[in-house]
C-alpha positions in Angstrom: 28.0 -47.4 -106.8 26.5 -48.8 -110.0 28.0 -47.9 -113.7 25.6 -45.2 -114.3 26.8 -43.7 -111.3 30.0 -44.0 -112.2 29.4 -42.4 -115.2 27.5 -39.9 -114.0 30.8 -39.1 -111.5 33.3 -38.9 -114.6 30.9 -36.8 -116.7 30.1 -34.5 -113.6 34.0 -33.9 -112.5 35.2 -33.4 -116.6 32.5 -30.8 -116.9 33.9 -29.3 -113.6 37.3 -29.3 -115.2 36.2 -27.6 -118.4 34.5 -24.9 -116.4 37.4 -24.1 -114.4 39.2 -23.9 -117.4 36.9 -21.4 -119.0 37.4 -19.1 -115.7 41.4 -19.2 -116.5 41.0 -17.8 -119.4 42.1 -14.4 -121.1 38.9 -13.8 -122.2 36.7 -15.3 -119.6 33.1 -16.0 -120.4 31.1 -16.0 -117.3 28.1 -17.4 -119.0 30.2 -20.6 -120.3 31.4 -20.6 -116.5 27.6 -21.2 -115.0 26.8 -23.2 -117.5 29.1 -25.9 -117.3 29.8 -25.1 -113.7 26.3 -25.9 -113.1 25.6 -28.9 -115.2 29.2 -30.5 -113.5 27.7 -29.7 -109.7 24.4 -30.9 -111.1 26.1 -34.3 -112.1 27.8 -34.7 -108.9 24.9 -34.1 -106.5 22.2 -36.1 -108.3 24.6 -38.8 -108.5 25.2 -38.8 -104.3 21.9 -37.4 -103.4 19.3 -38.7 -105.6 16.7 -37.8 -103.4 17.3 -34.4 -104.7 16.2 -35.4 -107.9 12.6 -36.5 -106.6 11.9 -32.8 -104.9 13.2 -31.4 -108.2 10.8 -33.1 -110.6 7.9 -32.3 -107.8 8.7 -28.9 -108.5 8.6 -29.2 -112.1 5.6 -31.3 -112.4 7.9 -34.4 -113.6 6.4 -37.8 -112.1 10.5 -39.3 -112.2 13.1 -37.3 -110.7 15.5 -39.1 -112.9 13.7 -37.7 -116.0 14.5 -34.5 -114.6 18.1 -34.9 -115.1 17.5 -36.5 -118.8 16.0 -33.4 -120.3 18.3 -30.8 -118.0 21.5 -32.9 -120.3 19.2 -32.4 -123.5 19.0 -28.9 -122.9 23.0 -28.6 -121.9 23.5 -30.8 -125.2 21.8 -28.3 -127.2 23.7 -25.6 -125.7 27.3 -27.3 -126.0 26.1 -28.3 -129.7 25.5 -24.1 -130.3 28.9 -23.3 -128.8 30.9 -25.3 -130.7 28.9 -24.5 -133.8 30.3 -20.9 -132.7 33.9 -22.0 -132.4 33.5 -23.3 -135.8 32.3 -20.6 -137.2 34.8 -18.2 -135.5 37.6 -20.6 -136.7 36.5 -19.9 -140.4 36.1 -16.3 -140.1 39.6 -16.0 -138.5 40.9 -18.2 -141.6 38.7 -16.0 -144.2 40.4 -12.7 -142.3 43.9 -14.5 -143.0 43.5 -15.1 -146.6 42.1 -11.7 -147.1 44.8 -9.8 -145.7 47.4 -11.7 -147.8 45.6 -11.4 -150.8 45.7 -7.4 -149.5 49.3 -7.6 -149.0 50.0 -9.5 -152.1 48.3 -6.9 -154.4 49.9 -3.6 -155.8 49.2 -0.8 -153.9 47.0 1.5 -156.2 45.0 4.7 -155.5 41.7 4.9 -157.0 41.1 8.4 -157.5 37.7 9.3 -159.5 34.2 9.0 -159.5 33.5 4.6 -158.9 35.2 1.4 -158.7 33.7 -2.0 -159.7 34.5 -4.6 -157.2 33.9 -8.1 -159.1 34.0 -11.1 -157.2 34.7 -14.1 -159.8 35.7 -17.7 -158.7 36.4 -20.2 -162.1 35.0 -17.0 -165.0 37.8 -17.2 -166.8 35.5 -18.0 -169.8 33.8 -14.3 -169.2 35.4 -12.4 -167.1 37.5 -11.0 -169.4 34.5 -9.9 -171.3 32.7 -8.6 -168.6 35.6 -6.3 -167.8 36.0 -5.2 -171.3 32.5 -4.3 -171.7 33.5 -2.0 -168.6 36.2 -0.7 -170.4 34.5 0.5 -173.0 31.7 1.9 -171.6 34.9 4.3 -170.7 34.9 3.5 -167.1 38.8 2.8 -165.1 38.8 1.6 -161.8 37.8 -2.0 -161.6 38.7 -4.5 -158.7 38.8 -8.0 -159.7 39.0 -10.6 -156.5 39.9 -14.1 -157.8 38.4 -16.2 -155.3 40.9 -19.0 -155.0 39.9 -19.8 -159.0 41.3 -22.9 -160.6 40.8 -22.1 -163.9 42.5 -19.5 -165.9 40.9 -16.7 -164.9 44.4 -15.0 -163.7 46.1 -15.7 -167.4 42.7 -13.8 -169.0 43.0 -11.2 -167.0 46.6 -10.0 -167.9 46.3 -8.0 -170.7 43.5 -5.6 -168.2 45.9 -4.9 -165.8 46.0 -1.3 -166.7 42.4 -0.9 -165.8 42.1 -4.0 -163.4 43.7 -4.5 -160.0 43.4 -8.2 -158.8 43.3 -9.8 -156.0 43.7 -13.3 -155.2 42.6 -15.5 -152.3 45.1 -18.7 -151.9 41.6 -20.7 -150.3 38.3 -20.5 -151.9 36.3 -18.5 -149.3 32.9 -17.6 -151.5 31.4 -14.2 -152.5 30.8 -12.4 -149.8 34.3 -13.0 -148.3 35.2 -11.8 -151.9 33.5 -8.6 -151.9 34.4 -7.8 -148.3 38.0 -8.2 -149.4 37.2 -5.9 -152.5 35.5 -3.0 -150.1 38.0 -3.3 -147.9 41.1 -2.8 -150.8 38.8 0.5 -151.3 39.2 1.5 -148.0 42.3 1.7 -147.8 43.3 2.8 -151.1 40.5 4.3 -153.1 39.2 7.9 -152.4 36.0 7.3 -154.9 32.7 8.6 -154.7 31.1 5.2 -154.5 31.7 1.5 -155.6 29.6 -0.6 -157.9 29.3 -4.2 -157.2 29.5 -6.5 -159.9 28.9 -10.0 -161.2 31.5 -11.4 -163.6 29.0 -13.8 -165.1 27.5 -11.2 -167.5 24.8 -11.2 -165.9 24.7 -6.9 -165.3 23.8 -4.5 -167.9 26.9 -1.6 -167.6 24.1 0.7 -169.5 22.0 0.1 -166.3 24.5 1.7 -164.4 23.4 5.1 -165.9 20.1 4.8 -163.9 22.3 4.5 -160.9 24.4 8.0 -161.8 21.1 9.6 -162.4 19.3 9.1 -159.5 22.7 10.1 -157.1 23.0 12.9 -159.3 19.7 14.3 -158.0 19.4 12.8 -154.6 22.7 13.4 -152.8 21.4 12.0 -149.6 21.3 8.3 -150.1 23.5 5.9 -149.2 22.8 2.5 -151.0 21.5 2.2 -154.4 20.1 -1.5 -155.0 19.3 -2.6 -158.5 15.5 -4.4 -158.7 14.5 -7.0 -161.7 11.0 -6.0 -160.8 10.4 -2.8 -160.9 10.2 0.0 -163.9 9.9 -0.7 -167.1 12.1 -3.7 -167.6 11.7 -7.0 -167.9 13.8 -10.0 -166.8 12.7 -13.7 -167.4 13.6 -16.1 -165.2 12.7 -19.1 -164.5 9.8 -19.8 -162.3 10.9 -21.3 -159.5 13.5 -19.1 -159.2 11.1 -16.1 -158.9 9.2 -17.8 -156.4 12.4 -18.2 -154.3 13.0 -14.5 -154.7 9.6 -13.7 -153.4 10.0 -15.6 -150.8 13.0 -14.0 -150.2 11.2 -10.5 -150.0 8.7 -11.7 -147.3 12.1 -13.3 -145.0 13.8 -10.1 -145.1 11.0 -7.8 -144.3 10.3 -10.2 -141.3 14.0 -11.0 -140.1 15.5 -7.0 -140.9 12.3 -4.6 -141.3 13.3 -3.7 -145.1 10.8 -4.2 -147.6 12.3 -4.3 -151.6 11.2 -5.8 -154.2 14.2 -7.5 -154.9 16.3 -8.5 -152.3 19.3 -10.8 -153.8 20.0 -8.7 -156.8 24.1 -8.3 -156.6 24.1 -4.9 -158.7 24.3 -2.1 -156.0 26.3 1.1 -155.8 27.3 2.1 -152.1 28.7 5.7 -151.7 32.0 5.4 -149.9 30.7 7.0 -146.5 28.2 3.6 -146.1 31.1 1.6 -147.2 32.8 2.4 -144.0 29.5 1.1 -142.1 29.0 -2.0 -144.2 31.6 -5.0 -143.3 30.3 -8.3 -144.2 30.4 -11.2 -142.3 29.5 -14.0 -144.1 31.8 -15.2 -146.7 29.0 -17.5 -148.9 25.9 -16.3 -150.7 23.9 -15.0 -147.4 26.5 -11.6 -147.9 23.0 -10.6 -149.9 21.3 -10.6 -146.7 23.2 -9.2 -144.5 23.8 -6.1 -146.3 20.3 -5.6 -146.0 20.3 -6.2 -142.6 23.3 -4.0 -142.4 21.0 -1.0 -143.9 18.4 -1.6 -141.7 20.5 -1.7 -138.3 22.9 1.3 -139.6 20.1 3.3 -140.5 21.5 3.5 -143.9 19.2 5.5 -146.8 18.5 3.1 -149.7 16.8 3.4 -152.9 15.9 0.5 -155.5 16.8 1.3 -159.3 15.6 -0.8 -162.3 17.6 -3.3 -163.7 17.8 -5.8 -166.6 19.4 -9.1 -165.5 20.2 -11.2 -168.6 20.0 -14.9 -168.1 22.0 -16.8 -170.2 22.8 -20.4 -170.8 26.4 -20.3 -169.1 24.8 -17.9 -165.7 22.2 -20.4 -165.4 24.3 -23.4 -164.7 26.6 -21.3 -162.9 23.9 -20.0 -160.6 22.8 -20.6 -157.0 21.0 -23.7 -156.8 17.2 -23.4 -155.5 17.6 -25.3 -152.6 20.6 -22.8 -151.2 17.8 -20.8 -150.4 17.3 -22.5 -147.1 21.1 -22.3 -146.4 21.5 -19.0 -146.9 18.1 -18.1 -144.2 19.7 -20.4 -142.2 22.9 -18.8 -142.0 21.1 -15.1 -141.7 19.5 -16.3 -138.5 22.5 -17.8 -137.0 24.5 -14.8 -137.6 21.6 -12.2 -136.3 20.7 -14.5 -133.2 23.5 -16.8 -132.4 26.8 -15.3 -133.1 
């Protein structure tokens, strides 16, 4: 027996092992089981009957039977790579679910009786958060959530003298926005019994006035579910730079192909969702690609949505505080992960 076979013998009886393994398990994965089950027997009986691997590639058309066992480990490579990809990813969610129900337990226990609450996910505003919560305030609105997304900065000290009007919640861990506003929705679950919630950026990036538009259009249409504002649409006007709109149309054309929607804006973060869609809507992914996946959410729920018009005001401080262009490939990357591999 030469080293390869040897080789060949180890790899083949570990595999083995491992798919035993998976059969012991509480939650046994039958799949995982063939798979590796497979690829260990596969190991094994090339390795002792290599003739086996001649009438294999004759089947396939491959001129070396040996070849044939090179791309069958490609192919289990790819599909080991994929499942540990998902045990990563389930690792993170379970440690995203852990900070968030601390941050729950940590907060005080308020109901939220009235109209809407604002859920703002902030992570280092402490230069603006306060004034985008003022600017709430004054526009004589009460209920605001504030989730402090593992900030570093003072964003907790600025926040003090609003804790009449703001509850806050705090993540121990940086987890990003959507794990922030899933955390938000889900303090409104439990303790709000509110119309509908408004999701907000603390950047000062929203327009509060535009929230009228919003109010208007529920008043008269009592059937909707999801209100979601648009920069491109109605009368208003928002400049941004070019690339940026680019991105955004491109962002339009992935969405109608990946979830059947088709808005004109599609990663705008001012929404209103009544509370009866809130209980349909649970985010997943804790970064940026939360934008997505509500509208995928819509589209598998069968959730009634309207687009409003919205003035987004770009300033120097949102700018360099914004996404970066190339995150746009992350964040589709990470939308077709979650809709075809998790």
């Amino acid at each position: 027996m030469n080293l390869l076979q040897i080789f060949f013998v180890i790899s083949g009886a570990i595999i083995t092992i491992l798919a035993i393994d998976v059969a012991k398990r509480r939650k046994f994965n039958a799949l995982h089981f063939l798979v590796f089950l497979g690829v260990g027997g596969w190991l094994l009986v090339a390795t002792f009957f290599p003739q086996v691997l001649r009438f294999i590639g004759d089947i396939f058309g491959i001129p070396r039977g040996a070849d044939a066992l090179v791309y069958a480990s490609i192919v289990f490579l790819i599909y080991f790579s994929l499942l540990l990809l998902n045990k990563i990813e389930s690792g993170s969610s379970d440690f995203t679910l852990l900070v968030r129900e601390i941050a729950l337990q940590n907060a005080p226990k308020k109901k939220l009786h009235g109209k809407e609450v604002f859920v703002i996910p902030s992570y280092n505003e402490g230069k603006v958060i306060a004034s985008t919560v003022q600017h709430i305030v004054d526009a004589g609105y009460k209920h605001i959530v504030v989730v402090n997304d593992g900030s570093s900065d003072a964003t907790l000290e600025v926040l003090e003298p609003y804790m009449k009007h703001a509850t806050v919640l705090s993540h121990y861990k940086n987890r990003g926005q959507g794990a922030s506003l899933e955390t938000g929705f889900e303090y409104v679950r439990r303790y709000g019994e509110v119309e509908y919630v408004v999701t907000f950026d603390a950047d000062g990036q929203h327009d509060i006035n535009d929230l009228k538009e919003f109010e208007k259009y529920l008043d008269h249409h009592h059937g909707v579910d999801v209100l979601l504002g648009s920069r491109f649409i109605g009368k208003k006007s928002t400049w941004m730079p070019l690339a940026k709109r680019v991105v955004l149309k491109l962002g339009i054309i992935f969405t109608f192909l990946l979830s059947h929607i088709h808005l004109s804006d599609t990663h705008n973060g001012y929404r209103v969702i009544t509370a009866k869609a809130l209980k349909k809507i649970r985010l997943t992914i804790d970064g940026m690609g939360h934008a997505s996946e509500i509208l995928d959410i819509i589209a598998s729920q069968k959730l009634t949505y309207k687009e409003v018009p919205v003035n987004i005001q770009y300033t120097e401080y949102s700018m360099k505080k914004g996404q970066r262009i190339g995150n746009a490939f992350n964040i589709a990357t990470r939308m077709i992960w979650n809709k075809f591999f998790k």
